[in-house]
N, C-alpha and C positions, 0 to 999 in steps of 0.2 A: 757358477754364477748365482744360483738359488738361492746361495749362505752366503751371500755375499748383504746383502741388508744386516743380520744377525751380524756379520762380524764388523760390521760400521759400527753400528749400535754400542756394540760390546766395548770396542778401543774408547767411544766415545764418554761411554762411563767411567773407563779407566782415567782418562784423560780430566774428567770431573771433577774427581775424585783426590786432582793434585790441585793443590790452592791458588790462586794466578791472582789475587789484586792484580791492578795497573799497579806499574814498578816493582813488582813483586812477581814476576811472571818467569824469571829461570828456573826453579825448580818442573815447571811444567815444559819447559822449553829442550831443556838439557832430555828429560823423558820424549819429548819428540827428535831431538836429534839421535837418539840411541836406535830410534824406531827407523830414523831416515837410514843410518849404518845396515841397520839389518837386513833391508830391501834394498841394499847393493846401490842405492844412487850415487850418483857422482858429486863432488864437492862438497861435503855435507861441511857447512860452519857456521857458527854464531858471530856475528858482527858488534860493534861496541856497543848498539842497543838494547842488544840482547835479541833479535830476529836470528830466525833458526832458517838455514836454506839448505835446496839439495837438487841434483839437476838429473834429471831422466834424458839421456843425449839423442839429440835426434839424426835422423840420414843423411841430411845435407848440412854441412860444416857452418856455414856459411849464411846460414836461414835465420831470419830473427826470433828469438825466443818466445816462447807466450809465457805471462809471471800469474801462477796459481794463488792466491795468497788468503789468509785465515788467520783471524785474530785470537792472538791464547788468551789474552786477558780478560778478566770478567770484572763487576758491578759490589764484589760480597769480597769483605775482610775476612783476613785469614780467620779468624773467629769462628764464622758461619759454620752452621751445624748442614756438613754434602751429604748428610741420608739419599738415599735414592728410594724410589718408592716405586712400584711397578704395579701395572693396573691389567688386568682384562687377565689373559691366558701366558702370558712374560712370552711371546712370541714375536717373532718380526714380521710377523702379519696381521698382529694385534694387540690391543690395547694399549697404554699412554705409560709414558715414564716422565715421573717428577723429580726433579732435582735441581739446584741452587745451578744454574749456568748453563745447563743443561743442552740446551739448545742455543743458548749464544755466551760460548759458541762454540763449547765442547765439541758438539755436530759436526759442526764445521771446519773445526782441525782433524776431525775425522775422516773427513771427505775426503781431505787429501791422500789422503792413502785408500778409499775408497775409489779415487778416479785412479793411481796406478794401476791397484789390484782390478779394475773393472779394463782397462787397456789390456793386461796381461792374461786375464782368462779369455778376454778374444783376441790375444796376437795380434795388437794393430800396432805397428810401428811408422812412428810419426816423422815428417820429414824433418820436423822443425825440435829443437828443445824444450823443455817446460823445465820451468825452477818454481818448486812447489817450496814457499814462502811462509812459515808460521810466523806472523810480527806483533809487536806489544807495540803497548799503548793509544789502542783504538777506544777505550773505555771513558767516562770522567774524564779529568784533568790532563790525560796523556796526549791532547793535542795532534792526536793523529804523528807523534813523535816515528814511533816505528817506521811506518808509510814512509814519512818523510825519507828518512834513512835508506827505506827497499827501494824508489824512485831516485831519489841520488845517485843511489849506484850502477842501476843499468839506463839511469835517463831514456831518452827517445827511442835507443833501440831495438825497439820492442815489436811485436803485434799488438800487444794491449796486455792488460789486465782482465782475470777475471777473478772476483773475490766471492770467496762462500759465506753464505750467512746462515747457522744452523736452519733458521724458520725462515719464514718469507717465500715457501714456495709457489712457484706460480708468476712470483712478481720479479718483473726487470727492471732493474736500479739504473739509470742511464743520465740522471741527473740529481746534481749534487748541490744540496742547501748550503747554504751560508751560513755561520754560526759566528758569534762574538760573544765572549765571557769576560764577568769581572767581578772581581772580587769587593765590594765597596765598604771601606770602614769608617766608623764616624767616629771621635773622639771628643770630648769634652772635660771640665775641672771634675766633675762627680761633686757626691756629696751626700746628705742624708737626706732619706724623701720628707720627712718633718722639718728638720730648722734648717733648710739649705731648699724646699720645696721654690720652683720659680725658675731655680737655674735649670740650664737644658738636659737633659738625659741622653747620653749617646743610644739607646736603646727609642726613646721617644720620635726623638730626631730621623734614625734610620727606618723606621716604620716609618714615620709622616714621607719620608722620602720612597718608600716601598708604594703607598699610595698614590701619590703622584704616579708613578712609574705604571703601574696597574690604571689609572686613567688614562693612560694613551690612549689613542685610536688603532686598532691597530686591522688592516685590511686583509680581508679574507681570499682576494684574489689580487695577488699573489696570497697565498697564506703565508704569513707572518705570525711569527708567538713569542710570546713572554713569557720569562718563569724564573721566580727567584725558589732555588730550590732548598737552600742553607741558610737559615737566620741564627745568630749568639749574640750574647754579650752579658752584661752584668753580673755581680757579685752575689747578693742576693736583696730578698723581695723587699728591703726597707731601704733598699741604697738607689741613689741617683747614678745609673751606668756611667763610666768613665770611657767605656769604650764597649762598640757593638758591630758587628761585622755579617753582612751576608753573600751572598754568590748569586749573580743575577746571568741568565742564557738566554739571548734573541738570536732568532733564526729567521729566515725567512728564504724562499726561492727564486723570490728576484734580486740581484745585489741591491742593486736602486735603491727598493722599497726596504731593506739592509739598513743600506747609509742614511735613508734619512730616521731611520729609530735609532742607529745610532747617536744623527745628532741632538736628534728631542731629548735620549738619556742622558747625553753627556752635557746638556744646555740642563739639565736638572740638578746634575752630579754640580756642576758649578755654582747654582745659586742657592744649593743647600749647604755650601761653605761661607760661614758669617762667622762675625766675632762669638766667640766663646766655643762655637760650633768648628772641628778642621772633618771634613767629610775629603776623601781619598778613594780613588779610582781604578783600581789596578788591573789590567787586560789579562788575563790569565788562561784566555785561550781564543784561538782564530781559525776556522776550519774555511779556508777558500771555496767560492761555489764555481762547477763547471759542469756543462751539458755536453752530450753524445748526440747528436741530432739521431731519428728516428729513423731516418735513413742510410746511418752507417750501417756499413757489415755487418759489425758485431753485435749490434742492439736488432738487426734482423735475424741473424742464426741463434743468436740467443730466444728468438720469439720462436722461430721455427722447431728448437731444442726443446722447448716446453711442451708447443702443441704436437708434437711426435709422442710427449706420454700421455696426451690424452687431455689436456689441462687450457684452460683456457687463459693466457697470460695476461699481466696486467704493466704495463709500462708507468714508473713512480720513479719516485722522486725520495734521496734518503742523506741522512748525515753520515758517512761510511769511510771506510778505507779509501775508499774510490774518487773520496774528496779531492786528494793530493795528484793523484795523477790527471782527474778530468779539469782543474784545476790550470795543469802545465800545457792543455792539450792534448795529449796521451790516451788514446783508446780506452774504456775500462768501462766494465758492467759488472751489478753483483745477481747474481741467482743466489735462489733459498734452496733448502734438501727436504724439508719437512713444513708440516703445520704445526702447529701446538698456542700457545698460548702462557701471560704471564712474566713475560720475558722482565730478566730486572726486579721480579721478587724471588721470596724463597719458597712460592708456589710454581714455578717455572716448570713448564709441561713439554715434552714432546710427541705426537702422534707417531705411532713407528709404522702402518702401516703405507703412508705414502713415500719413505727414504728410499724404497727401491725406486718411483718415478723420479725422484729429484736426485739419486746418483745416478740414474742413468744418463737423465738431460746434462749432467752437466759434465760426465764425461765423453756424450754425443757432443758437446762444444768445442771439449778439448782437441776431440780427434780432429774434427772438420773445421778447426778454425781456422788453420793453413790453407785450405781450397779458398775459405769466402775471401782473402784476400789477394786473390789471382786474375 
């Protein structure tokens, strides 16, 4: 159990080290199902979305499953330069490892084989099954696609979910944001910025409507937010844009408070369509919000799981895997393995000296999740 932190770490970089955009994630998938063969699980298969699964059998036949599950896909194009860089004394009791994904959520498809291997050097045999879940498109534009897919298929019959998140240790994910995305394009005649100056610029146009949208109100309890994270268009700096395009993401934790920025955007998206002007609206992603009251089970053993290593837990609130199932009703909480920091750039850190507290809790979850629901 000692080298057991060092050999998380380790698969974890391997796992890095293979390139995963969203939709681009079998190359790293196929690499964990090889991993899932080699530790003898049962059923090991990739499904049409490309989710990788595999089942550790439990005692009783007949017991509903617990589903482990861990996002391969990352934030960085195949491009991205994966150097890893390592700090302190290259120990799993020390120092910080840097690298493009690193911790989300390399870590955390780690883990999964960090909570068998932590089950099997203490012999605990579970009453219940667990099908440990690697799924794509938790990232961008992937709409929690994956999810959707791993929830399809074993629907309600479940205990719950519990999903890893490389970082975020400490914190219980128990409730699930609301998210709406769109893609909004503006189009117009174009023209030259000198003898054609007057007509609209689809570029002009899409900003003045970016402003408006950034004048919302938008209330802090619930926390609500805006962010248009992608702006393009035009040809270049003497021409009147013909066309300009950005990607706008509102979230928020209350639906309500949701729905109504919804309609203020889309009562914008409408009156920024005039003659000469076609301004377009395209939903290009929806992540369902759902809560775990505080006094379920599983969001209590999950508290209990944390403060067994010492940590004082925090109950939050997240846009996750965990969308789709607390969404249906369906049990499901995320725990983190580590701290670190950066997540989503290609300064992305992990602390290694807390992995052994955060695989332990959360393979103390897996064992004892079967009791809290008795």
């Amino acid at each position: 159990m000692n080298n057991l932190p060092a050999r998380i770490i380790d698969l974890a970089v391997q796992i890095q080290q293979i390139p995963a955009p969203t939709f681009s994630e079998e190359p790293r998938g196929e690499f964990v199902r090889g991993l899932f063969v080699n530790e003898q699980l049962q059923d090991v298969s990739m499904d049409s979305h490309g989710n990788v699964y595999a089942r550790l059998p439990g005692r009783e036949k007949h017991a509903k499953p617990l589903i482990v599950s861990a996002h391969l896909d990352t934030v960085f194009p195949k491009s991205i330069n994966l150097q890893v860089t390592r700090r302190g004394q290259g120990q799993s009791d020390a120092g910080k490892i840097s690298a493009p994904g690193i911790g989300d959520n390399s870590l955390g498809v780690a883990s999964l084989f960090g909570i068998l291997w932590s089950l099997r050097a203490r012999q605990i045999e579970l009453a219940h099954d667990v099908w440990f879940v690697a799924n794509v498109g938790e990232e961008g534009l992937g709409d929690l696609c994956g999810m959707r897919g791993v929830v399809d298929r074993f629907n309600k019959n479940v205990i719950g979910y519990l999903v890893l998140e490389g970082l975020a240790l400490g914190h219980v994910y128990h409730r699930a944001i609301g998210v709406r995305r769109y893609r909004i394009t503006a189009k117009t005649a174009g023209g030259h910025s000198w003898s054609d100056y007057g007509q609209p610029s689809a570029v002009h146009e899409l900003a003045a409507l970016v402003t408006q949208l950034t004048a919302l109100h938008l209330p802090r309890e619930p926390r609500t937010t805006m962010n248009v994270g992608r702006f393009e268009g035009g040809t270049g700096i003497n021409v009147l844009a013909s066309e300009a395009k950005c990607e706008l993401d509102l979230r928020s934790e209350d639906p309500a408070a949701l729905e109504r920025l919804i309609y203020q955007a889309e009562e914008l998206f409408r009156f920024a369509d005039r003659d000469g002007v076609k301004v377009t609206a395209e939903i290009i992603g929806q992540r369902p919000a759902g809560e775990l009251p505080v006094e379920h089970p599983l969001v209590k053993l999950a508290v209990n799981c944390t403060k067994e290593q010492g940590l004082k837990p925090t109950l939050t609130s997240g846009s996750t895997d965990a969308n789709i199932p607390l969404s249906r009703g369906i049990p499901a909480v995320v725990m983190g393995i580590t701290t670190g920091g950066g997540a989503h750039t290609t300064h992305e850190y992990i602390d290694t000296a807390p992995v052994e507290k955060g695989i332990n809790g959360v393979a103390r979850f897996v064992e004892l999740v079967g009791e809290s629901k008795k």
